[in-house]
N, C-alpha and C positions, 0 to 999 in steps of 0.2 A: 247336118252341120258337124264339124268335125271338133272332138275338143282337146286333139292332142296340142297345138298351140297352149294349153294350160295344166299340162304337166309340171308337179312339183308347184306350183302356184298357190295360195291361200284362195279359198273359194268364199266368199261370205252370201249365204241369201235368206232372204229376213219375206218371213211370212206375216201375213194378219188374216184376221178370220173375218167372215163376212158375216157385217149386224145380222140379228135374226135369225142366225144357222142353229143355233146351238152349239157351237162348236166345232160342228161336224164339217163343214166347209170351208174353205180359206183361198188364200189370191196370194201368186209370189208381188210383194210391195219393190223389191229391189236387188239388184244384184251385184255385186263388186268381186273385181277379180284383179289381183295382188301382185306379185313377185317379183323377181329380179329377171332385167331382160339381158337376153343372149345379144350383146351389140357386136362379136364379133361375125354373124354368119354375113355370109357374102359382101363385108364390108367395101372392097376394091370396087369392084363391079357396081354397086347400088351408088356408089358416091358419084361417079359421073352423073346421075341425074339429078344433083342439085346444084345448084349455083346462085350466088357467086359463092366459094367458100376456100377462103373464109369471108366472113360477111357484118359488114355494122347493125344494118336494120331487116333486112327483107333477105328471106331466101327463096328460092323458086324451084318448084320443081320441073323438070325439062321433059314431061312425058304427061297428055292426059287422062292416062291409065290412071291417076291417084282423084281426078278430080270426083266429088260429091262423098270421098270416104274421109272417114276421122283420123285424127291424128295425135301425137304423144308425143311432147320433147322431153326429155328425159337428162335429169344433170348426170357426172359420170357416177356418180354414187347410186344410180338406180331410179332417181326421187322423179316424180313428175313435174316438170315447170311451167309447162303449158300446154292446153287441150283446145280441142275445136274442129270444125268438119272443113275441107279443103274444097274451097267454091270460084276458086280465081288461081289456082298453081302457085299460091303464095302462103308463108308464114311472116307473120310479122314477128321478129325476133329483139324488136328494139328495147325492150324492157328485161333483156335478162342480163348478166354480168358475163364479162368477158369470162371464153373460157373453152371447151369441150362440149359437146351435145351430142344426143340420138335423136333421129327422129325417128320414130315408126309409124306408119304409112299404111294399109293393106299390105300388112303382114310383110312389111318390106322395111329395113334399120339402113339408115347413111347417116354416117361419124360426120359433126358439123361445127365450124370452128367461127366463135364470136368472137369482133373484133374488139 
């Protein structure tokens, strides 16, 4: 696995030790990983695979290359607004405020405009 995708990122991973060990043992509990995402790479390109866009509730993506992997919509300030694993080529977008979006995909960002 590669982990230049988290270059310059905040890395957070939180250990606990296992009853009984004396200490000497432990198990990664969780892992988080941070930063601000690069929305401009291959933005032109990537955007033809979603539609409709700009979009009221539903956005779709046009290619089954993304289905069964997670996904990130991202406001333009960086923040995460919604997460979830992609099982039907659809995000349901109907609960965010008009506006700007990212979505990231399998390492794939398309700029996404709510209506």
């Amino acid at each position: 696995m590669s982990l230049e995708e988290y270059t310059g990122k905040e890395v957070l991973i939180r250990v606990a030790g296992i009853p009984g060990s004396s200490g000497s043992s432990f198990y990664i509990d969780e892992i988080e990983i941070s930063g601000t995402v690069n929305v401009m790479e291959n933005e032109t390109i990537q955007n033809s695979l979603v539609y409709p866009n700009p979009a009221d509730l539903i956005i779709h993506f046009n290619s089954d290359s993304f289905l069964d992997y997670r996904y990130k919509v991202y406001s333009v300030l960086g923040n995460v607004v919604l997460d979830g694993l992609n099982i039907d080529n659809s995000i349901d977008i109907s609960g965010l405020n008009p506006g700007a979006y990212y979505i990231r995909v399998s390492n794939k960002i398309f700029r996404i405009i709510k209506k």
